[in-house]
Backbone as numpy.savetxt, mean C-alpha at the origin, in Angstrom:
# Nx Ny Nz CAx CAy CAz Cx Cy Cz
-4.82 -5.57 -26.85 -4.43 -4.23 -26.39 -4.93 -3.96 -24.96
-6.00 -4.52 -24.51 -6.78 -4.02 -23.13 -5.95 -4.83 -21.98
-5.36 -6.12 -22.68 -4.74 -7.23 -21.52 -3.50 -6.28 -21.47
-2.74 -5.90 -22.64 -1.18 -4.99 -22.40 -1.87 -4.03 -21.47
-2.59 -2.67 -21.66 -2.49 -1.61 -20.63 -3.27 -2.33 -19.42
-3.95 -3.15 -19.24 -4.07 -3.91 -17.43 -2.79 -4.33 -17.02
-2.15 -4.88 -17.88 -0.58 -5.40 -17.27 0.04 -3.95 -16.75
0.67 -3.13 -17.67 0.89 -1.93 -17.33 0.38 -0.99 -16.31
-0.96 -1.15 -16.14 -1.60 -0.12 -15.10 -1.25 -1.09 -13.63
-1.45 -2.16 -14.12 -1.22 -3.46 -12.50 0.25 -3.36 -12.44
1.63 -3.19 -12.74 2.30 -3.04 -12.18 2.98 -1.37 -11.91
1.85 -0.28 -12.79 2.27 0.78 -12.15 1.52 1.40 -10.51
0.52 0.41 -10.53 0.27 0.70 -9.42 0.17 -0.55 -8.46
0.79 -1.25 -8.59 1.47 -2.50 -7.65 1.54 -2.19 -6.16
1.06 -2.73 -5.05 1.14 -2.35 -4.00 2.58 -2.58 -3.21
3.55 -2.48 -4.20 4.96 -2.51 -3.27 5.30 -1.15 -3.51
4.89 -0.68 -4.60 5.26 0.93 -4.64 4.37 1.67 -4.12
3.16 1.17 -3.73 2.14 2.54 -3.07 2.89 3.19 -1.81
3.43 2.24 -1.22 3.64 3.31 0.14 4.92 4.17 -0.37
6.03 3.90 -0.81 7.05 4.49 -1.27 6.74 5.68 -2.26
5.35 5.80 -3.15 4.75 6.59 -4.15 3.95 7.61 -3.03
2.99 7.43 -2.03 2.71 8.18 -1.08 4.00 8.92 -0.45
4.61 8.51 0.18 5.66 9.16 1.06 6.18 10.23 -0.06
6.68 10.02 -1.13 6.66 10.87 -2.56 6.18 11.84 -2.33
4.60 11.29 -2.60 3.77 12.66 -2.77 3.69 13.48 -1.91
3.70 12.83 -0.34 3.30 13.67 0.62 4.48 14.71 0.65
5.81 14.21 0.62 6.90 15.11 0.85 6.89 16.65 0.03
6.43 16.34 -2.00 6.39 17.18 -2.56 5.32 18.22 -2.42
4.10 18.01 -1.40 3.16 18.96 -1.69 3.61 19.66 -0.07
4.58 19.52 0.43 4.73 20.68 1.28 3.94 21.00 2.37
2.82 20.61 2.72 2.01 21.34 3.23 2.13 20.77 5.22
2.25 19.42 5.48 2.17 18.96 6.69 3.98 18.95 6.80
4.13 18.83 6.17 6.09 18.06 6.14 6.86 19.00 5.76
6.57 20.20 5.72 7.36 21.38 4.93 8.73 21.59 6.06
8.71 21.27 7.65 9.66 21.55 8.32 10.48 20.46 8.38
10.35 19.26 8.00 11.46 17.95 7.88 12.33 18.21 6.58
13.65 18.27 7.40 14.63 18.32 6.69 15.15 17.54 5.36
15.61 17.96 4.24 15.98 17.18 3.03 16.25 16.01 2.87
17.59 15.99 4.00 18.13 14.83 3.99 17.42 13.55 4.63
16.78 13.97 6.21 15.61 13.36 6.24 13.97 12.30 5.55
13.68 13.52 4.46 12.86 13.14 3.45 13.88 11.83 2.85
14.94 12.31 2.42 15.49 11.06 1.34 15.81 9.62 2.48
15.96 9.99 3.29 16.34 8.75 4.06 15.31 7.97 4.52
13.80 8.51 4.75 12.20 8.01 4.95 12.30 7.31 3.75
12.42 8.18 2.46 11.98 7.67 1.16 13.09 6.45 0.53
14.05 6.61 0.77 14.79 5.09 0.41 14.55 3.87 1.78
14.44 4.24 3.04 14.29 3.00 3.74 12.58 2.36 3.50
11.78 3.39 3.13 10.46 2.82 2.90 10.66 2.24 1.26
11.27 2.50 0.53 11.44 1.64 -1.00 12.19 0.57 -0.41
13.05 0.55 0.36 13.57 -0.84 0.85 12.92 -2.04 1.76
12.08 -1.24 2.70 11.69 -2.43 3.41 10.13 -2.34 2.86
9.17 -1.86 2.36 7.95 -2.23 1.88 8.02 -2.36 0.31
9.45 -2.18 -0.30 9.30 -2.61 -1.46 10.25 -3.91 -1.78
11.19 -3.62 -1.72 12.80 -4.43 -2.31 12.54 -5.63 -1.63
12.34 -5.35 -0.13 12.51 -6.61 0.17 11.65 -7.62 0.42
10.41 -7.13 0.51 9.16 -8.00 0.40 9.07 -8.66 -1.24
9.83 -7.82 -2.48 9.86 -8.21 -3.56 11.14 -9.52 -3.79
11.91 -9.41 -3.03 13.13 -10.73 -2.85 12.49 -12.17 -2.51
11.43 -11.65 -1.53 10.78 -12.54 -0.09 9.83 -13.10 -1.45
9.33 -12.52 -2.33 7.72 -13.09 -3.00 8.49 -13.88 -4.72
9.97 -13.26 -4.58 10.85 -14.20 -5.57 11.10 -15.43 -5.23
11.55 -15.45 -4.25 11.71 -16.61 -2.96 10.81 -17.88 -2.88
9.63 -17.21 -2.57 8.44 -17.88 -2.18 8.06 -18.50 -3.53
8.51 -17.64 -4.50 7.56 -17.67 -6.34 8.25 -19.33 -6.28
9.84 -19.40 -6.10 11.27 -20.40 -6.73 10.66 -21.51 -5.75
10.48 -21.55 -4.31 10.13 -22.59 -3.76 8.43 -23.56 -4.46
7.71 -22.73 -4.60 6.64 -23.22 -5.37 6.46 -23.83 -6.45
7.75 -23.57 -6.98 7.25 -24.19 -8.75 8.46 -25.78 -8.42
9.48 -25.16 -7.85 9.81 -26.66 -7.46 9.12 -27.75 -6.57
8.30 -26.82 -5.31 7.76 -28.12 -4.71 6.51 -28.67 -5.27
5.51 -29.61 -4.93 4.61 -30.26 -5.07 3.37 -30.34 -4.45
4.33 -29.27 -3.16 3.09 -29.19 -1.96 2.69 -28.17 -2.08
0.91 -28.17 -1.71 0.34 -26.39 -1.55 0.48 -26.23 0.02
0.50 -24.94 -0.71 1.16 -24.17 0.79 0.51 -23.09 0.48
0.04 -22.02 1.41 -0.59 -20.67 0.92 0.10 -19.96 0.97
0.84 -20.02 0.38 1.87 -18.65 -0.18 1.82 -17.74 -0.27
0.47 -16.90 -0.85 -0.10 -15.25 -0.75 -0.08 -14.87 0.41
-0.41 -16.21 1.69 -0.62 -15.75 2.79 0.78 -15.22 3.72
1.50 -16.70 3.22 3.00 -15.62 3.90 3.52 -14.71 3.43
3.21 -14.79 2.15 4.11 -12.91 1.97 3.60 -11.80 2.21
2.08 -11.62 2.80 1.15 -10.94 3.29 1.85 -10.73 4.61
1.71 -11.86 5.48 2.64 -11.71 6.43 4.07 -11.35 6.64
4.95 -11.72 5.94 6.12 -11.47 5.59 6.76 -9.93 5.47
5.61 -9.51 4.60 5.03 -7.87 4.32 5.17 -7.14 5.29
4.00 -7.61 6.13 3.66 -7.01 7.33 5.10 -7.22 7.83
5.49 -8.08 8.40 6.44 -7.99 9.42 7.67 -6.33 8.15
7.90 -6.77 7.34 8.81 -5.31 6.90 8.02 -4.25 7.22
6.86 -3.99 7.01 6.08 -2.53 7.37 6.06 -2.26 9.02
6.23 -3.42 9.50 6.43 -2.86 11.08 7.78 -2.83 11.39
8.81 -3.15 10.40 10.39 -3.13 10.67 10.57 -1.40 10.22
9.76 -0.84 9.27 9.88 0.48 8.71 9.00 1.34 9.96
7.95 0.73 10.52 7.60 1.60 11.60 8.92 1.59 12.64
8.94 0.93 12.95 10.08 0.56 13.89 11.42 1.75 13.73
11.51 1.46 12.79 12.85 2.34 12.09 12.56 3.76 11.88
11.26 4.19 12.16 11.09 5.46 11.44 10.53 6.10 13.13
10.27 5.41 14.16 9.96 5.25 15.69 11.39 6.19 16.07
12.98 5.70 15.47 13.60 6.48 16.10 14.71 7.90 15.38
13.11 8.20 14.59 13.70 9.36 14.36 12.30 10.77 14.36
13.35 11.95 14.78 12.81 12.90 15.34 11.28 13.14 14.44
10.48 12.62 14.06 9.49 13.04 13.29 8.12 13.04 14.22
6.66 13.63 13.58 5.54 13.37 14.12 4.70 11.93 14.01
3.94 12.14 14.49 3.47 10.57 14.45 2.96 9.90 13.39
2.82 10.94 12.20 2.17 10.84 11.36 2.69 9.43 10.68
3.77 8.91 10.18 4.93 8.27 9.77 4.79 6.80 10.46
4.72 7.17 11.68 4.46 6.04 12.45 3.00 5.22 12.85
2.28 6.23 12.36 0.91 5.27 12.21 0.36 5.30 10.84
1.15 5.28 9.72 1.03 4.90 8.71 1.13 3.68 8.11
2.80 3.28 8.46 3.19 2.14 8.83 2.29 0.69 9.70
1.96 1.45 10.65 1.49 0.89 11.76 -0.04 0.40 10.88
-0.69 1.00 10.18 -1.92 0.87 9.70 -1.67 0.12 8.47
-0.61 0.58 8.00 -0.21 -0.53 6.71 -0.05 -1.91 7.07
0.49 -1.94 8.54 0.93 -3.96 9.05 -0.69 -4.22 9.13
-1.41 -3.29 9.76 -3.01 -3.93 10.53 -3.30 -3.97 8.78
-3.42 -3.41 7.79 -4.11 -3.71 6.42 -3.59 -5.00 6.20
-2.14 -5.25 5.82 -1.55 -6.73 5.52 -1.67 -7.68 6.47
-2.26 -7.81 7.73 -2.38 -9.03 8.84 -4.10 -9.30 8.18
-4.47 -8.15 7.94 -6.11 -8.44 7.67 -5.79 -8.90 6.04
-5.03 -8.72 5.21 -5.00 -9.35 4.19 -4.76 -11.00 4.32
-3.65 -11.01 4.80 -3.37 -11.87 5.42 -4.30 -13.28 5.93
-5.20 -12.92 6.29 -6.22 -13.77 7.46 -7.19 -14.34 6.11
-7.76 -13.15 5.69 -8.66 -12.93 4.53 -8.33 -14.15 3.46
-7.13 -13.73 3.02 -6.69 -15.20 1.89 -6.59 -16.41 2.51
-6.68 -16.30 3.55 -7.16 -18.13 3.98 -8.13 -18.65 2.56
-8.97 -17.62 2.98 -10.64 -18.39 2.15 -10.67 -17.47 1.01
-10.46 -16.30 0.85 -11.31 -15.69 -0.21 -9.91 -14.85 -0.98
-9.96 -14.48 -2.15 -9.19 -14.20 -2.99 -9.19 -12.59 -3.18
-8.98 -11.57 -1.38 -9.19 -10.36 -2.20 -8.21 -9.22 -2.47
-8.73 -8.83 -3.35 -7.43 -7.77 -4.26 -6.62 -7.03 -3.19
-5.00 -7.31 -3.12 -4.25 -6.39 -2.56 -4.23 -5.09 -2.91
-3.84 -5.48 -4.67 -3.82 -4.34 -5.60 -4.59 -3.11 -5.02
-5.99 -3.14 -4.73 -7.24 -2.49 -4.56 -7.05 -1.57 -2.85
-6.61 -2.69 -2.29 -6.43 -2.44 -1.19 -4.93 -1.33 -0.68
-4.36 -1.47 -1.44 -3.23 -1.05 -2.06 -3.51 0.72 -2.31
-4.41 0.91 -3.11 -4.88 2.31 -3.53 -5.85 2.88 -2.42
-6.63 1.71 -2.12 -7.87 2.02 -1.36 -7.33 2.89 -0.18
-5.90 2.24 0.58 -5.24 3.15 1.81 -4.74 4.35 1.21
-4.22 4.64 0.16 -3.65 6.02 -0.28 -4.84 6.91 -0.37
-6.03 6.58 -1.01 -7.41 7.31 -0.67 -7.74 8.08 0.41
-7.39 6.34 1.61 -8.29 6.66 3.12 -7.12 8.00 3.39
-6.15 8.32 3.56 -4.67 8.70 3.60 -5.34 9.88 3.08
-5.25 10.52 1.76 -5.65 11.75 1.45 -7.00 12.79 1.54
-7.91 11.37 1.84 -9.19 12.17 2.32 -9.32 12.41 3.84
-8.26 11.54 4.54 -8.27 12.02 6.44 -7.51 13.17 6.49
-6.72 13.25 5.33 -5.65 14.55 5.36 -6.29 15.73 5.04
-6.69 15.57 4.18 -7.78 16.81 3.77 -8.25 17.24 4.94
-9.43 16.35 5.26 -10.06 16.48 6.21 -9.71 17.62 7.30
-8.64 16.73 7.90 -7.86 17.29 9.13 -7.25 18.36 8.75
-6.62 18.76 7.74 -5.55 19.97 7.61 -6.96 20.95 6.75
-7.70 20.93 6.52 -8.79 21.75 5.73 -8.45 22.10 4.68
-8.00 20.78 3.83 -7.54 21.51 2.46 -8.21 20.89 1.32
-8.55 21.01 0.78 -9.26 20.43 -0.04 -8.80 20.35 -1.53
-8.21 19.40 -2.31 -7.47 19.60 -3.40 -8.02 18.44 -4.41
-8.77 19.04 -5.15 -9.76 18.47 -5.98 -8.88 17.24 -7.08
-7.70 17.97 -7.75 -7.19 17.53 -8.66 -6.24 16.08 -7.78
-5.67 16.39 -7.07 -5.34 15.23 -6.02 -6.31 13.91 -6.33
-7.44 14.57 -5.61 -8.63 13.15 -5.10 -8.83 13.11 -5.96
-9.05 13.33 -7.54 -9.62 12.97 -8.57 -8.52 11.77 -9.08
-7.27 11.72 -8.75 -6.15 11.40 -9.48 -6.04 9.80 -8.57
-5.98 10.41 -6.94 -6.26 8.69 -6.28 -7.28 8.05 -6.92
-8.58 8.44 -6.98 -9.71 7.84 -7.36 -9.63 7.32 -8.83
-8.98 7.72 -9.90 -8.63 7.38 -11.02 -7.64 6.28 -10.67
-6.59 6.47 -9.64 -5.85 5.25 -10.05 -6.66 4.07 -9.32
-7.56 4.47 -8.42 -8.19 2.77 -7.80 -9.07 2.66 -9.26
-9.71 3.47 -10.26 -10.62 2.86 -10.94 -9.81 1.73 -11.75
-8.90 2.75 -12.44 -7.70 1.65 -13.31 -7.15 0.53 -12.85
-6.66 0.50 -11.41 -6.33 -0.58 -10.39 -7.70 -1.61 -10.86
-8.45 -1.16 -10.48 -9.84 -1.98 -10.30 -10.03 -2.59 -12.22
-9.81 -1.84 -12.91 -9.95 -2.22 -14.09 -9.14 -2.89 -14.55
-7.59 -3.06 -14.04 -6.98 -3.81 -14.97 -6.61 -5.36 -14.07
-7.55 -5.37 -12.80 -7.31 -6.82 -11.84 -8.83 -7.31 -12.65
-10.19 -6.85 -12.99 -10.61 -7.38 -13.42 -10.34 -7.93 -14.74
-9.66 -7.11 -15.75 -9.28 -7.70 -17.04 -8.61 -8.53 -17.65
-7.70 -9.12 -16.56 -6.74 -9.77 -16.24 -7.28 -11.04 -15.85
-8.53 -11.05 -15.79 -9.82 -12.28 -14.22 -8.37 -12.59 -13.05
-7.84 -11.69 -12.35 -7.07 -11.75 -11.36 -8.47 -11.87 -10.24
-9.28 -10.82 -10.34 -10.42 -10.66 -9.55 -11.26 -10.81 -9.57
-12.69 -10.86 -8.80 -13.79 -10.30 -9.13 -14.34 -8.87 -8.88
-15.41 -8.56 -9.21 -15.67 -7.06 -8.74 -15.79 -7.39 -7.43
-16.60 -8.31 -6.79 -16.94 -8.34 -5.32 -14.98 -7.94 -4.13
-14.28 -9.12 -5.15 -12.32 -8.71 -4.56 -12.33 -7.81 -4.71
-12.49 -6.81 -5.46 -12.22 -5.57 -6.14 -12.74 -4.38 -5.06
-13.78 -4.20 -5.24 -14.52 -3.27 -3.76 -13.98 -3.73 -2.59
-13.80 -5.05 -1.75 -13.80 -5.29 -0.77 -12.26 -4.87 -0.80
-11.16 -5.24 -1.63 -9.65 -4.71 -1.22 -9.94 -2.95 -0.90
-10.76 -2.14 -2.08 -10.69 -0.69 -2.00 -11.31 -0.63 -0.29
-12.28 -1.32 -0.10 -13.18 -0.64 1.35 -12.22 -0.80 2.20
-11.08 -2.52 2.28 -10.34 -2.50 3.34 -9.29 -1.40 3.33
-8.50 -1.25 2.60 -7.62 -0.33 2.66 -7.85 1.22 2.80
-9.14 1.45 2.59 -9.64 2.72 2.80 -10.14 2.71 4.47
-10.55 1.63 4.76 -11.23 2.53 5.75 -10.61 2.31 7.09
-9.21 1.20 7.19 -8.20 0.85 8.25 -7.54 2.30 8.00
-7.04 3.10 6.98 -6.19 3.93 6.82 -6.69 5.66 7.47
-8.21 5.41 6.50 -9.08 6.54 7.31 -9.20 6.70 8.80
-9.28 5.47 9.05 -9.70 5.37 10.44 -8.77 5.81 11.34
-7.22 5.20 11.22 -6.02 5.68 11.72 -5.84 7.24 11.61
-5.52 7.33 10.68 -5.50 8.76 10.50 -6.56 10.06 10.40
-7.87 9.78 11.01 -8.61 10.63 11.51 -8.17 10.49 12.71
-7.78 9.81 14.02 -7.00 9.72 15.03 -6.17 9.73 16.09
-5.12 10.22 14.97 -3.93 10.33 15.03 -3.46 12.10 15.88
């Protein structure tokens, strides 16, 4: 029963949907984005499910089919890390020419610098995207807070619940260790914080 809900919690919070699940949230709580237009919102929110989700998910099908046929190792986590990145800077790129604040654009922009540093990282050491994954939606709502003076308890309780579960179901799985586990949450938290105190 504990291996089913880690499976479940690891692909509901899968890092191809975090950024597409952020842009979500941010749109529905109104508060920074309340003057971007409808149609707008939907067109952010399907080109970011397309290029940080769909198609990095084609690219890691791809990569999955070449592997089991070849013979050779190849670091594979590492190019689709990269691969990643290059779509998150194709969505900055794309989101560069439209009328919005910058906010959008150094999101993106902080999401490629998280996946180049993932990226580098899996040379040698094995650490959690997953983690890293939540860890930026964190850095993201606590710079927001911050900056806009709002403080919304039930929010941060709810990120912080999903990195615990994140964190709980990569260890249950031995996908991770705790040491992967913290180090994905610190990276993704504190490239994201950092940007967006900034900004």
């Amino acid at each position: 029963m504990e291996k089913i809900l880690a499976r479940v919690i690891q692909i509901v919070f899968h890092p191809l949907l975090i950024s597409t699940a952020a842009v979500f949230i941010l749109f529905k709580t109104n508060l920074y984005f309340a003057y971007i237009p409808e149609h707008i919102r939907e067109i952010i929110t399907f080109s970011t499910l397309l290029t940080t989700g769909i198609i990095p998910l084609i690219f890691i099908i791809f990569i999955g089919s070449i592997q089991q046929r070849s013979k050779a190792n190849f670091p594979g986590i590492t190019i689709i890390y990269l691969f990643t990145a290059v779509s998150y800077y194709l969505e900055y790129y794309l989101i560069s020419k439209m009328p919005l604040a910058g906010f959008f654009k150094a999101g993106f922009l902080a999401g490629t610098l998280v996946l180049v540093s993932l990226s580098l990282i899996s040379l040698r050491w094995n650490i959690s995207s997953h983690l890293a994954g939540v860890g930026a939606l964190a850095g993201v709502t606590v710079a927001l807070m911050l900056r806009l003076g709002v403080f919304n308890p039930f929010f941060l309780a709810a990120v912080l619940l999903a990195g615990g579960l994140t964190g709980f179901s990569r260890l249950a799985l031995e996908k991770n260790n705790p040491a992967q586990v913290l180090a994905g949450f610190v990276l993704g938290f504190g490239i994201l914080f950092s940007v967006f105190s900034y900004i």
